[in-house]
C-alpha positions as CSV (number, residue, x, y, z in Angstrom):
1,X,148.4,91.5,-154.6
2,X,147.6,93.7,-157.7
3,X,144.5,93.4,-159.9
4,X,146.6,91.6,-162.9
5,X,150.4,90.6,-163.6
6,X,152.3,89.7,-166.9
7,X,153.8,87.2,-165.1
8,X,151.0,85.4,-164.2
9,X,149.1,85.9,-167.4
10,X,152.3,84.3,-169.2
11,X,151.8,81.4,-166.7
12,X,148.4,80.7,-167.6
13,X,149.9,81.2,-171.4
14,X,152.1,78.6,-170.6
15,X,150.1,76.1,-169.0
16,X,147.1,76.6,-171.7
17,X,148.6,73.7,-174.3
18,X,147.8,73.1,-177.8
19,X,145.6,70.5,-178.8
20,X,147.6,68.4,-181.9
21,X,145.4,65.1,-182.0
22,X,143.7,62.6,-179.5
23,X,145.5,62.8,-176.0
24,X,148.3,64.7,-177.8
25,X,149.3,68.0,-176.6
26,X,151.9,70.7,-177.1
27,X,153.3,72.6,-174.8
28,X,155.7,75.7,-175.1
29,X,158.6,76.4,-172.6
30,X,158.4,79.8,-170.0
31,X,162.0,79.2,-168.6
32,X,164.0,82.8,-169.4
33,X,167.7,82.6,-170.6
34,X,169.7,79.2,-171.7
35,X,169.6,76.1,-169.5
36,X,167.1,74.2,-169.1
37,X,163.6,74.2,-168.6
38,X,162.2,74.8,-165.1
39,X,160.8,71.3,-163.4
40,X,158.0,72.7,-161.8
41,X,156.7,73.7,-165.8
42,X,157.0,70.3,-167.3
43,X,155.2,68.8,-163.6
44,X,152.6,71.1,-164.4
45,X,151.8,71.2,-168.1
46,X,151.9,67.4,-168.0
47,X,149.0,67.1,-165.5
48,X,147.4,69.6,-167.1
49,X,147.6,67.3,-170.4
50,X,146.1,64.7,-168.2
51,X,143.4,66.6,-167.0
52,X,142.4,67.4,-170.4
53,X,141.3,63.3,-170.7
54,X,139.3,62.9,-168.0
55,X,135.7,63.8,-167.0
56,X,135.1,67.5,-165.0
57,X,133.8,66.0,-162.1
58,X,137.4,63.8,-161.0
59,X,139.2,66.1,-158.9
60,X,143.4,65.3,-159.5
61,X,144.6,63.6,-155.9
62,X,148.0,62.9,-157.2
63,X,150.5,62.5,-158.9
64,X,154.3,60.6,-159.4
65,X,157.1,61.9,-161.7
66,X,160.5,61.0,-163.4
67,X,162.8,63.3,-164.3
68,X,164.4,61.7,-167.4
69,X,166.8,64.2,-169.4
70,X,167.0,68.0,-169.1
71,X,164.1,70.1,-171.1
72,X,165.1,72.3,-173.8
73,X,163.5,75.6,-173.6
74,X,164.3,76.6,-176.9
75,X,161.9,73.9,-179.0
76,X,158.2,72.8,-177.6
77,X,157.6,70.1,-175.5
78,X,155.2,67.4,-176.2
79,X,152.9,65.7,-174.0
80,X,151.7,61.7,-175.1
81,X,148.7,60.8,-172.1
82,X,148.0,57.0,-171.9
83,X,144.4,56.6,-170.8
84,X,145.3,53.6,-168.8
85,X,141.8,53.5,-166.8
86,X,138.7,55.0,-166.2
87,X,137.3,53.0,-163.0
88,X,134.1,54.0,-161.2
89,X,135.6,55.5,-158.7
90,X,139.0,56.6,-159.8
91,X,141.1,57.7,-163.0
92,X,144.6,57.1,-164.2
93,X,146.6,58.4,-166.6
94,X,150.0,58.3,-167.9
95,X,151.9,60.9,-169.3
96,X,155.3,61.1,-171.3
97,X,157.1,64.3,-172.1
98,X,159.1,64.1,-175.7
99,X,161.6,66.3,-177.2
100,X,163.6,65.9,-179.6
101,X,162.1,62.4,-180.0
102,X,163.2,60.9,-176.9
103,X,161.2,60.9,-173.2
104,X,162.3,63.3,-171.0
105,X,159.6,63.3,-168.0
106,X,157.0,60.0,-167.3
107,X,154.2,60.8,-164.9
108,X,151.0,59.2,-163.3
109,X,148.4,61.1,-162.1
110,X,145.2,59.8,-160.6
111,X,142.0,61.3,-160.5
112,X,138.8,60.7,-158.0
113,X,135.3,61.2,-157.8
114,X,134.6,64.0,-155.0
115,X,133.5,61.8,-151.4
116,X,133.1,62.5,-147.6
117,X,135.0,60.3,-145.6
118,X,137.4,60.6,-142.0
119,X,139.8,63.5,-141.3
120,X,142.8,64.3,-139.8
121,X,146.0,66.6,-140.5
122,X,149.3,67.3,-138.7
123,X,149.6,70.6,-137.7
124,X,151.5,73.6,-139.2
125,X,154.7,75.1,-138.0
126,X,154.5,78.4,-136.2
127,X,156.2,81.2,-138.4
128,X,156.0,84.8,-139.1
129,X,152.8,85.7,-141.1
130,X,153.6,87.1,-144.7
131,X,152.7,90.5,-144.4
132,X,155.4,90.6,-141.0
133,X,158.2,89.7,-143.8
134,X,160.0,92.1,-146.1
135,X,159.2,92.2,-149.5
136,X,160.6,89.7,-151.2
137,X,163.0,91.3,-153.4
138,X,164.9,92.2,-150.1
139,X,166.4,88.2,-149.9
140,X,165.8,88.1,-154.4
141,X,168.8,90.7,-154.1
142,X,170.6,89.0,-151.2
143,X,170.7,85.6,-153.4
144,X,171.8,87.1,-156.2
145,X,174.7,89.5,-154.5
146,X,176.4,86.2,-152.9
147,X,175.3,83.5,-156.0
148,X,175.7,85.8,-159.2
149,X,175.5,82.7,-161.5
150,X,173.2,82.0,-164.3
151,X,171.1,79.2,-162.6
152,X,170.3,81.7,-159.8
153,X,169.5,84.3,-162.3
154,X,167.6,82.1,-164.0
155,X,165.6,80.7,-161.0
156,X,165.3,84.3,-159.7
157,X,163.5,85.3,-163.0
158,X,160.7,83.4,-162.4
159,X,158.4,85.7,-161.7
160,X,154.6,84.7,-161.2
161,X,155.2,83.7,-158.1
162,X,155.8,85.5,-154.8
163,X,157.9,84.1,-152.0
164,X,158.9,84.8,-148.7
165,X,161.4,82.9,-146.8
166,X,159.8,82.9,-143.0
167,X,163.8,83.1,-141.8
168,X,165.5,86.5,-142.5
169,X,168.7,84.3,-143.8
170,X,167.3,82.1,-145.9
171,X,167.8,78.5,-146.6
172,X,169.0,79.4,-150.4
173,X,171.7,80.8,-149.0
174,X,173.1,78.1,-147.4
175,X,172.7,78.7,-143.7
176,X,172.1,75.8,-141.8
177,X,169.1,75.9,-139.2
178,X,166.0,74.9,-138.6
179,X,164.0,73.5,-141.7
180,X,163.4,75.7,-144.5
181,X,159.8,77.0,-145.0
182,X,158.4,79.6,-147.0
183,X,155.1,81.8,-148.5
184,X,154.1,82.0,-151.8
185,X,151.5,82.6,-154.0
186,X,151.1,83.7,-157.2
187,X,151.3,87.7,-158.2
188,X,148.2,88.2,-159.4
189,X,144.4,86.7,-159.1
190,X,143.9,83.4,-160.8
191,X,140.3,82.0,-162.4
192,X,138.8,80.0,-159.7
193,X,138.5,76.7,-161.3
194,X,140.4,74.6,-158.9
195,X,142.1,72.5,-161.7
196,X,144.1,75.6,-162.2
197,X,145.1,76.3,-159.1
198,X,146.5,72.8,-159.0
199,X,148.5,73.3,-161.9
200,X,149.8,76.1,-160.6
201,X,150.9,74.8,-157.1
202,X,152.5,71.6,-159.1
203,X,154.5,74.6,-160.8
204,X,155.3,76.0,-157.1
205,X,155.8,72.4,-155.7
206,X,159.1,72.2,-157.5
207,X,160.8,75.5,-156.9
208,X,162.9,75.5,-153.5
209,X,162.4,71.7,-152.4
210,X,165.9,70.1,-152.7
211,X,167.7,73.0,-150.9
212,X,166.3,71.5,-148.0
213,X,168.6,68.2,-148.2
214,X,171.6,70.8,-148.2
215,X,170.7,73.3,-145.4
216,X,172.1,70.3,-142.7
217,X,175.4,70.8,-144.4
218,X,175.3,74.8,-144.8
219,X,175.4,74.1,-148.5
220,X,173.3,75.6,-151.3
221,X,171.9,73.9,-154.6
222,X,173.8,77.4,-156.1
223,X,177.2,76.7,-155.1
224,X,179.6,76.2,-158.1
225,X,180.9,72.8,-156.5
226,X,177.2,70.6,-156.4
227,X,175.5,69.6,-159.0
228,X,171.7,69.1,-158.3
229,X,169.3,68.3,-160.1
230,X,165.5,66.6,-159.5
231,X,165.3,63.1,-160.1
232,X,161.8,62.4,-159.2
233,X,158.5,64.2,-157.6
234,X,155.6,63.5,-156.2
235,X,152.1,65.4,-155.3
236,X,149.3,64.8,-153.4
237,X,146.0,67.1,-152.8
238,X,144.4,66.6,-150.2
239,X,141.5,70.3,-150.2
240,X,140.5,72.5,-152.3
241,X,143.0,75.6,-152.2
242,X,143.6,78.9,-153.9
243,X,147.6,79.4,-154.8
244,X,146.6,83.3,-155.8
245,X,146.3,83.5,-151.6
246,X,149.4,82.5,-149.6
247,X,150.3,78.9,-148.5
248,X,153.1,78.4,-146.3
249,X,155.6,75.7,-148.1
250,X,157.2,74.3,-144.8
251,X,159.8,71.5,-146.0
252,X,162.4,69.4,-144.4
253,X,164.7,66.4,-145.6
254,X,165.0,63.1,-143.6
255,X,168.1,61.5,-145.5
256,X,170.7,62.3,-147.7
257,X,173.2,59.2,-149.3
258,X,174.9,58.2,-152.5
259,X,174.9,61.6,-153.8
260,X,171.1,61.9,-153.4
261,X,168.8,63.9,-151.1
262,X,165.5,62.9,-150.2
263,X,163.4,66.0,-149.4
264,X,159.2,66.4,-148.0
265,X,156.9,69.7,-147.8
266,X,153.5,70.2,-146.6
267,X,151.6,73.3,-148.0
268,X,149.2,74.7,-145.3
269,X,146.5,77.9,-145.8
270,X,147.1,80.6,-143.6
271,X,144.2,79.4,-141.0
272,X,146.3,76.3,-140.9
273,X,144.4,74.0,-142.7
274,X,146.9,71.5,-145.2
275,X,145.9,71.0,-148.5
276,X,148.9,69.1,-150.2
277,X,152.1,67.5,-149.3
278,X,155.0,66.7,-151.5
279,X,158.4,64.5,-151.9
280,X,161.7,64.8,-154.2
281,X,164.6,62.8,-154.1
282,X,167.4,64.3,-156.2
283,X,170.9,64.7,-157.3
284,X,172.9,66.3,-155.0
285,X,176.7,66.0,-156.0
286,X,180.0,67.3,-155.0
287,X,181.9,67.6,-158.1
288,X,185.2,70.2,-159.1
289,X,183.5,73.7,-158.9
290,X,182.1,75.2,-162.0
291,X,184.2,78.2,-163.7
């Protein structure tokens, strides 16, 4: 990992939003190109809006999101938090994403006062480590040579995070196989405060998830006859992690109907130990191929 990236650095740009009043917050969009703004940014910069309500000491266990319109990632975003409660031993907020004056993302996220209690965890898949994988603009430049279409470019041009596929043909291609799974952290170090790393692995959370309701069909959320898209997302955190040092990002999907998928990961450190899971349901439709 080098000592700094721009990439990163424009992440943290990104995710640092502008006061504008009481529980009112601005944020600016990072997605490159046309289209529209990246998921995983609006999951992020809204719990970071919600973070910025609640006392230090609450650590974020999860959170629940609706996808309502597609971002524009030419104008701002802004972010309304609802302070619904503040209990003694838990927080909630509620968060609502505007744009051109109408709601594009609604989010809860609850908070909780740090506590000892019982353990347990499922395990983590066996894969290849990270460093046993090629770099990863060797499948980067694979994607691109088979999908050369602007979501892919898009999606491949965003940058502060590095990821390796643990199969050498790789889900996004649409091979089917056994479930996707991948590394990835960010490029560069991060500040330690864990409230940034969450942020950051909200932003991660959202990148690769739904392919995994099209790999049993050898299908690819880039081919030019599905239209996918996120409908919802949710995120729990369940340790203290760092996303600057890999976490494998092993996903799988147990249904698919009515044109939508239904998709889980589990994030795991590399000694094994899991520190967040996550669930998406969205759009996955077969339409007339895009020219």
């Amino acid at each position: 990992m080098t000592a700094s990236s721009p990439d990163v650095a424009k992440l943290l740009d990104i995710l640092d939003l502008e006061p504008l009043e009481i529980n009112l917050f601005r944020g600016r969009s990072g997605t490159p190109g046309g289209g529209r703004v990246f998921g995983g940014q609006v999951i992020a910069q809204a719990l970071v809006a919600a973070r910025r309500t609640v006392e230090e000491a609450r650590v974020t266990h999860s959170l629940h999101g609706y996808f309502l319109l597609g971002g524009d990632p030419t104008v701002p975003i802004i972010y309304d938090v609802d302070r619904i409660r503040d209990g003694r031993s838990f927080t909630t907020r509620r968060v609502v994403a505007i744009q051109h004056g109408e709601a594009i993302f609604s989010m809860a996220v609850s908070f909780q006062k740090v506590e000892e209690g019982i353990f347990h965890q499922s395990t983590m898949p066996q894969v290849p480590a990270p460093e046993d994988l090629p770099d990863d603009s060797v499948w980067r430049d694979k994607l691109l040579s088979r999908f050369p279409s602007a979501s892919a470019r898009d999606w491949m041009a965003l940058r502060p995070l590095e990821v390796k596929p643990t199969s050498l043909d790789p889900a996004y291609l649409g091979a089917a196989g056994t479930p996707p799974s991948m590394w990835v952290r960010t490029r560069g170090p991060l500040p330690d405060d864990l409230p940034t790393h969450q942020a950051v692995l909200a932003y991660a959370s959202d990148l690769s998830l739904l392919q995994a309701s099209l790999l049993p069909h050898g299908r690819s959320v880039f081919d030019a006859d599905m239209q996918v898209a996120s409908l919802d997302h949710a995120l729990w955190f369940h340790r203290p992690f760092r996303a600057d040092e890999w976490l494998l990002y092993a996903q799988e999907s147990p249904a698919a109907f009515g044109a939508r998928g239904f998709c889980r990961g589990a994030l795991f450190t590399r000694d094994g130990t899991l520190v967040a899971s996550a669930a998406q349901e969205g759009l996955v439709r077969v339409v007339e191929p895009r020219s």
